[in-house]
C-alpha angles and dihedrals in degrees: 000000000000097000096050085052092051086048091047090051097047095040084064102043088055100053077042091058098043097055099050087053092044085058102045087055100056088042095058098038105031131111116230114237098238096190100246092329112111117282123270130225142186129242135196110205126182140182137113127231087257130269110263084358100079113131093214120181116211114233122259091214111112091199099058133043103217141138138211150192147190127241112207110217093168088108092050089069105216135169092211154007104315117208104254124206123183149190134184123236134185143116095292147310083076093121083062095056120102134198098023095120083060116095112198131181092027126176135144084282112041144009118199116209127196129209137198129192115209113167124150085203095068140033092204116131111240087253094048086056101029085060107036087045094045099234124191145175119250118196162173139203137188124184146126118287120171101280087221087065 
């Protein structure tokens, strides 16, 4: 009895299995029916703003000592907003960095991002770290781009 049940209870959990991920596949690879407008597709697009190499501005508010860049998506070829996520990469001192998982600004072509350094540990502004530790922005987009590009 105790093994049926077993079998009963792992049977399950295995159809239960295969169909989330069934429907986590179609979600991800599918093309969206646009009613006689041109296919979408979807598009996985990945870089980073380059190590060393990173063009940051440093903020005009008085009141706060942050620093941002631009991302630039327009290789990436999509129709709209992608969803953006980012990491921040660098020598060190990135564990002290705020904001960087926030994606302003953000259309088919760029995402700005804005950092902040906060570190009792240390009275050096964010641009003084994000350069001398050669920060960077790491990321991935997904969006729809016309299947036929």
């Amino acid at each position: 009895v105790a093994f049926s049940c077993f079998r009963r209870i792992w049977s399950y959990a295995v159809f239960w299995k295969q169909r989330y991920q069934r429907r986590v596949r179609e979600a991800v690879v599918s093309t969206q029916s646009t009613g006689g407008l041109p296919p979408k597709c979807v598009r996985t697009c990945s870089g980073n703003t380059g190590k060393g190499t990173t063009s940051w501005t440093q903020s005009t508010d008085a009141n706060m000592d942050y620093v941002y860049t631009d991302i630039d998506l327009s290789p990436c070829g999509f129709t709209e907003e992608p969803n953006v996520v980012t990491s921040i990469g660098g020598t060190s001192w990135m564990a002290h960095a705020k904001g960087y998982g926030a994606c302003y600004q953000r259309s088919a072509t760029k995402c700005r991002i804005f950092v902040e350094f906060k570190s009792s540990h240390s009275s050096d502004s964010t641009m003084t770290k994000a350069t001398e530790k050669e920060w960077y922005i790491m990321w991935i987009a997904v969006g729809t781009h016309d299947c036929r590009n």
